[in-house]
N, C-alpha and C positions, 0 to 999 in steps of 0.2 A: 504494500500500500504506500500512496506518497500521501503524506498528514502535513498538514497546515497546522501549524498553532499561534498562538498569541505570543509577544516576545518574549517571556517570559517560562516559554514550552509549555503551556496548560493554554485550555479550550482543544484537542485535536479533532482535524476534521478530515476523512480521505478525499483528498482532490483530483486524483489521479492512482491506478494501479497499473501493475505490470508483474508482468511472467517469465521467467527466465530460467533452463534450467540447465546443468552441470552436466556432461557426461562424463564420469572418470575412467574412460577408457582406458590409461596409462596403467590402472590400479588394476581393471580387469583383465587385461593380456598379463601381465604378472602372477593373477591368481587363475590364469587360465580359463575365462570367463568368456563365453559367448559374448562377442560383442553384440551381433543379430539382433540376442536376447533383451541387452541393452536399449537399442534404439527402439524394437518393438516394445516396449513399457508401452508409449503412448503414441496414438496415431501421427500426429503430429513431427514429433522424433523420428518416425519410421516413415514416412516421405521424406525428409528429408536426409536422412540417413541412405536410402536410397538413392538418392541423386547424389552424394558427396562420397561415400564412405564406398570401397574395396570389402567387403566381407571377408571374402576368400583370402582375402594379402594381411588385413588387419591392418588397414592403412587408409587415408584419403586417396579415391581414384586418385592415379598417375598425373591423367593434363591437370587435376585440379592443382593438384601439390605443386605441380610445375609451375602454371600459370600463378599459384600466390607464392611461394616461395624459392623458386628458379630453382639454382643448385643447391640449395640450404637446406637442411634437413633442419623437420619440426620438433624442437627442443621438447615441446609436450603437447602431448598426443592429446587430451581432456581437448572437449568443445562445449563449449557453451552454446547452447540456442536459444536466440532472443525472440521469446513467442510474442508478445505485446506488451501495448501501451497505449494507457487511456491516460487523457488529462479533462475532468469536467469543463465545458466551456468557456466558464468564466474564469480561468486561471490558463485558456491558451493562448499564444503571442507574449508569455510572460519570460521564456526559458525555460520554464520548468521544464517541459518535457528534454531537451539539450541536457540540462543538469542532473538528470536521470541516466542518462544515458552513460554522461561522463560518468555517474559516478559509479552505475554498474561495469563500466573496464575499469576504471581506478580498483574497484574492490575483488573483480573477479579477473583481472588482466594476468595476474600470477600464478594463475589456478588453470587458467586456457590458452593450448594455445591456437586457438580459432575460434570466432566466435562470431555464429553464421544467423540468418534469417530471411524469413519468406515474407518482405512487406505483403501487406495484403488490407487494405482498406476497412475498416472496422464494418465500417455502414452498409458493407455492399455483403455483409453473412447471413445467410439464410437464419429466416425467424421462423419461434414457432406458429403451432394455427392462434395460439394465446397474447399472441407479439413478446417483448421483453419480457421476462418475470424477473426479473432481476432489479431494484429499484437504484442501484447506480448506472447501469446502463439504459433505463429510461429518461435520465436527465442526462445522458449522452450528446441528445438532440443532433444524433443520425439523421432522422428524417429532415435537416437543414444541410446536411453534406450533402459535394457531389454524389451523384451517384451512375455518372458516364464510368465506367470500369478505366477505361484507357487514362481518362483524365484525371480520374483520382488515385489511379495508379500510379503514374506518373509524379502526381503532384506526392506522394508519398516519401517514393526513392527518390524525388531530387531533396526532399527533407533529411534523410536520411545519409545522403550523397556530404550534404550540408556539414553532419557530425564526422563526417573521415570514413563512413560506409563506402566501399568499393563494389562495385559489379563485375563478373569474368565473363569475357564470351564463351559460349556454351550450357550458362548456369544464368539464363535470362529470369528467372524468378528468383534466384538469390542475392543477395546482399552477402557481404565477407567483412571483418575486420583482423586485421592480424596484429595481437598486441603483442608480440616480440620484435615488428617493428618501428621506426620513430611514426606516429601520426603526425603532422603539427596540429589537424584539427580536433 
């Protein structure tokens, strides 16, 4: 959750959430561990893990590894995937969501060494027949975003582009950051 409080850190109020999660691959090839097994935990994981990840080699596919790391072999094998990020309305255009981001590689930069994601426009997920049941993503105020898929697709990764996110050709729905190199953004 991101919490707003008073200056004094009392009143908290969630203004924004976000998902993010570990995989310690490094940990599981060590103890011998189905990686497979790893990314299949969650759907999510496991699209994605298909597009990046070698099963068989225990490795990021080859061009990938190439195209972000050239001749340089990946110090640590752990990835991070950066599922989402909401920031209620009235606290967007602030930064915040920017200082979230920064400060999930500041804290998990040492822990991965990649750290991948599928932008994908919040507004444009299938609802249910009930709409929202959720009452923080009802004050979302999706139904006020785009919702041209291309355009807000778009408009998402050049957000993201924004924070030091990279794109690779072949891997057009992913996003990459690698923090074992310098960013400056």
């Amino acid at each position: 959750s991101i919490i707003k409080t008073d200056e004094y850190g009392n009143n908290p109020i969630v203004i924004g959430k976000g998902n993010i999660k570990i995989l310690l691959l490094e940990q599981a090839i060590n103890d011998h561990y189905d990686i497979f097994e790893i990314f299949d935990m969650h759907e999510y994981t496991m699209r994605i893990g298909g597009m990046i990840y070698d099963f068989d080699n225990y490795e990021l596919k080859e061009d990938l590894h190439k195209k972000l790391f050239g001749d340089d072999i990946m110090l640590n094998q752990n990835i991070c995937i950066f599922e989402r990020m909401t920031i209620l309305p009235e606290y967007r255009g602030l930064g915040i969501g920017a200082k979230f981001v920064k400060d999930r590689y500041n804290f998990f930069s040492s822990a991965c060494g990649l750290i991948v994601m599928q932008p994908y426009p919040l507004q444009l997920e299938a609802v249910g027949p009930n709409g929202r049941t959720d009452e923080f993503e009802r004050e979302m105020g999706y139904d006020t975003m785009e919702h041209d898929v291309r355009k807000a697709t778009k408009s998402l990764k050049d957000y993201y582009k924004r924070l030091g996110y990279i794109s690779v050709k072949g891997y057009k729905d992913l996003m990459f950051f690698v923090p074992g190199f310098r960013n400056k953004k």
